[in-house]
N, C-alpha and C positions, 0 to 999 in steps of 0.2 A: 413086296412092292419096292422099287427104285427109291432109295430117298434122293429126294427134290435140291436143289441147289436156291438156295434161299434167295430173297429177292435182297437187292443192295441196301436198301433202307433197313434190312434186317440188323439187330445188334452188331459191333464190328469189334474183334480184339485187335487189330492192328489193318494198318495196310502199309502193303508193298510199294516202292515206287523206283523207280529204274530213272540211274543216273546217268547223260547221254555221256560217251568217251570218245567214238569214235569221228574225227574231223571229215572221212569219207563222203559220210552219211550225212553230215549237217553241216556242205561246205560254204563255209560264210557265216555261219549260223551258229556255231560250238559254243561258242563264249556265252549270248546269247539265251541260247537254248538251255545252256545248265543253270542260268540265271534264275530264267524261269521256273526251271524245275524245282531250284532250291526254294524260290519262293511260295510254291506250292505247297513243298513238304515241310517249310515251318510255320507256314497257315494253320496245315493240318495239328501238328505236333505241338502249336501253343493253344489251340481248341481245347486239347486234352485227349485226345487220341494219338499212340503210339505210333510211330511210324520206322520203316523199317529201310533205309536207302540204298539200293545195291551201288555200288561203287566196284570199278575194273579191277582199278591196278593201284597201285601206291602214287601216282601222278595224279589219276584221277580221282582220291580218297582226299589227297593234299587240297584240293581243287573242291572239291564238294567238302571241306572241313573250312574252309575260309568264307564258305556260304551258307552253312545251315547252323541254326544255335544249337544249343550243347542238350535241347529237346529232341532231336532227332538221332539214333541210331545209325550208322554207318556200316556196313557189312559187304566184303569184299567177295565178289563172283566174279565167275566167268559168263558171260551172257552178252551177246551180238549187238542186240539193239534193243531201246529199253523200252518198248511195249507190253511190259506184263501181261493186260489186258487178254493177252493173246499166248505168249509163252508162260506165263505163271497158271500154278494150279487151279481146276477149279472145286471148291470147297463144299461138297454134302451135305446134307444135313445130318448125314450119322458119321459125320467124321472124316470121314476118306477124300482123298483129292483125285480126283478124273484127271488123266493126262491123256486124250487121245495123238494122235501124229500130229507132228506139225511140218509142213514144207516149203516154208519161208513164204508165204501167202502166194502160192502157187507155182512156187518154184523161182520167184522173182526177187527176194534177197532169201539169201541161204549164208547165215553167219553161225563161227563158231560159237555155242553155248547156248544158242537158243531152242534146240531139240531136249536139252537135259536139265536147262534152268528149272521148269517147273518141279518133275519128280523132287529135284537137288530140295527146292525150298520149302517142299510137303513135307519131306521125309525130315528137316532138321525141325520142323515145327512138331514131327512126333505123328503125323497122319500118315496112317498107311495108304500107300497108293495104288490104284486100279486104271491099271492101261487096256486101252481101247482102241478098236480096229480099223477107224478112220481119221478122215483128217480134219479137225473144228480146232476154228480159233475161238475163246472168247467175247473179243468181242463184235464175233458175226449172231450174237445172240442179245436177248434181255428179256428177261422172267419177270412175273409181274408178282410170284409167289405160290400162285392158286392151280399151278400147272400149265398155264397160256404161256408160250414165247413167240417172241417177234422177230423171225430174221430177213432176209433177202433173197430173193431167187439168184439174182444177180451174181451172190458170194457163194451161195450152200449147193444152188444145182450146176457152179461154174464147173467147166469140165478138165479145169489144172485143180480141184480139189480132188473129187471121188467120183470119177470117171464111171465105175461100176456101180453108182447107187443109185437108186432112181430117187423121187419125191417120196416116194411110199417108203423105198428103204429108209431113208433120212429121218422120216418123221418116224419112223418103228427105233433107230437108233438115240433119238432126243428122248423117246421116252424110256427106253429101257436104261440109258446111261444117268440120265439125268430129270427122269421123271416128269420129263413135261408132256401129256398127253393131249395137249390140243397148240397146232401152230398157225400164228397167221401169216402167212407169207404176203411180204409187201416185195414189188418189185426189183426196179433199181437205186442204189445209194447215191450218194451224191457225185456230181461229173470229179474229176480227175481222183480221185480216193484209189490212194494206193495198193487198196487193200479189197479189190474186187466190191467197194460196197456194203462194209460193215455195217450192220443195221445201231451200233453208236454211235455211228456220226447222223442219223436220218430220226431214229425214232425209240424214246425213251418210256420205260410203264414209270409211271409217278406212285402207283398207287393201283389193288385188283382193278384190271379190267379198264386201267384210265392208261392212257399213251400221249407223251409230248411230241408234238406233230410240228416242223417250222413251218409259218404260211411264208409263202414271198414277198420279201419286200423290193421295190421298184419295179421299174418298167422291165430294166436289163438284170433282173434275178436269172442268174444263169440256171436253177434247178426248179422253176417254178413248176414245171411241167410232172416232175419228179415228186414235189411234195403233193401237188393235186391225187395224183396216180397213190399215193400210198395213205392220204387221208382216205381217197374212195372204198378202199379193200378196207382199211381200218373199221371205217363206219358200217360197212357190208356184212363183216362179218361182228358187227354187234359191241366193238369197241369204243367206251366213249375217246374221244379225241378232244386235247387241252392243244388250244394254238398256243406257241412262241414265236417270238419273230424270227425270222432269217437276218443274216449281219446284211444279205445284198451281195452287191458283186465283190469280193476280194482277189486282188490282182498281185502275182508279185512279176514285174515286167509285165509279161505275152500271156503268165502262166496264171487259169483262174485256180484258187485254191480253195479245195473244199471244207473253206470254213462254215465251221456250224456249235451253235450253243449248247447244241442237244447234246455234245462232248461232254457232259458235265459232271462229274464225280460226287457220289454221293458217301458222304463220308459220316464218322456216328454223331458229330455236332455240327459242320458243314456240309454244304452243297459250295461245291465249287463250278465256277463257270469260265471259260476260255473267254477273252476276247482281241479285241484285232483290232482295235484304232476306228472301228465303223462307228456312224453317227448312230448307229440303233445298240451299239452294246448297253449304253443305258435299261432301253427297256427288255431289251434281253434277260439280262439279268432278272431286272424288277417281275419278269412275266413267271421264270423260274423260281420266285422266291416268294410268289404266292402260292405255288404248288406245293412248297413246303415247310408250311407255319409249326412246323416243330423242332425247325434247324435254321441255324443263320446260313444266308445264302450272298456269297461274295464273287463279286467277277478280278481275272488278274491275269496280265497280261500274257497272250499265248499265241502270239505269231512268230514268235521263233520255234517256239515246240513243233507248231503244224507245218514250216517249213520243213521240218524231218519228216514229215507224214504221219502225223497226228495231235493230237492234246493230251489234256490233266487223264480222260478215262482214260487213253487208251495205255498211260506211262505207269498205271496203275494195277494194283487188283489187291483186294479184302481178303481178312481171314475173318468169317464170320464167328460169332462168339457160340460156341458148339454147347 
């Protein structure tokens, strides 16, 4: 039998977090954005859990060394853009790290070192790695532990992934790779999501068979429509459903941004949560951190990160404790 890719609340020995470098990719935003990230990872790193900071080049080491305390780990790669979520390994439960293709989320950014970052940081962790014959990002998925995953039609059956796989294919690959034998496919992710629709910015397991679902808030929730459509298949198919709020409309100019709290990173003593300046990040937060009375749960500021096209999960990924 496929060993299972543990759910995130699972025990953690470390987590990855990718440090932004490139000014391309976050123009306006760089300074910013590594702000934030560093303030991320010595959240995480004065918790008590280890963290691990990829860093470019020796500018960008200097640069994330004047922002993270002497808790955090610094470790210099080559790697495009810092979505581990997605380019980093993902971790077995008998040890081994899955690295199937990656194609720059469908061919739409294609940087160097993000085809080889994952095996790269399996292999120095000591996990033997097993490559796979399609293309899955991380985080177009979420396990709830018990074999159920949640992803999107939207992202898994888009046809700049795997062209040649049907639904049946996909679902026979989730389970032989990664042992998930039952999937709920929800829809569409949320509107402008860089990333076809990843099912971490839309819909989180808390917990077997429980899933954090955002409801809409205001009149103008630009994805109300979106979260209705993926509660209904959630509940349909027998999942209970925890609402969180939605932050509402985030605007940066013309551009709406697919903010959402369900980004939240779960880590071995926090739950981190993105937010954006909305009058609802309060209880965002608070709604998330009744879901998990066994970790402190912190909100901290993440609208420069999502101006790069994502948040705290997505700059992330865990090495479960094997």
């Amino acid at each position: 039998m496929t060993a299972r890719m543990p759910p995130e609340w699972a025990p953690q020995e470390w987590l990855w977090i990718g440090f932004p470098h490139d000014a391309d990719e976050w123009p306006g935003f760089l300074e910013p954005a590594q702000e934030q990230i560093a303030v991320f990872a010595n959240a995480v790193a004065e918790s008590g859990q280890d963290v691990r900071l990829l860093v470019r080049d020796g500018a960008n080491e200097a640069r994330a060394k004047a922002l993270v305390s002497a808790a955090v780990t610094l470790e210099r790669r080559v790697y495009g853009d810092v979505w581990l979520r997605d380019t980093g390994p993902l971790v077995r439960e008998d040890g081994s790290a899955l690295r199937c293709h990656f194609n720059g989320w469908g061919g739409k950014y294609l940087m160097d070192g993000d085809q080889t970052i994952g095996a790269e940081l399996a292999r120095d962790a000591g996990l033997p790695v097993v490559e796979s014959d399609w293309v899955l990002e991380g985080g177009a998925l979420d396990g709830d532990g018990t074999g159920l995953v949640a992803t999107t039609e939207q992202c898994l059956l888009n046809p700049n992934r795997n062209p040649e796989l049907s639904r049946d294919d996909i679902e026979a690959r989730l389970a032989r790779d990664l042992g998930f034998d039952r999937v709920l496919w929800l829809g569409d992710g949320l509107i402008n999501d860089h990333t076809d629709g990843h099912v971490d910015n839309l819909a989180r397991f808390v917990g077997p068979n429980r899933l954090a679902l955002p409801r809409p808030t205001g009149s103008n929730d630009p994805n109300a429509a979106i979260y209705a459509d993926a509660s209904a298949r959630a509940q349909d198919f027998g999942v209970e459903v925890c609402e969180i709020p939605s932050p509402g409309l985030i605007t940066r100019g013309d551009w709406v941004e697919p903010a959402s709290y369900a980004n939240f990173a779960i880590t071995s003593h926090l739950v981190v949560v993105p937010t954006f300046g909305s009058q609802h990040d309060e209880d965002g937060v608070a709604a998330i951190a009744a879901l998990f009375p066994d970790r402190t749960t912190i909100g901290l500021s993440g609208d420069a990160v999502l101006a790069g096209g994502g948040g705290f999960h997505c700059a992330s990924q865990q090495m479960p404790r094997l």
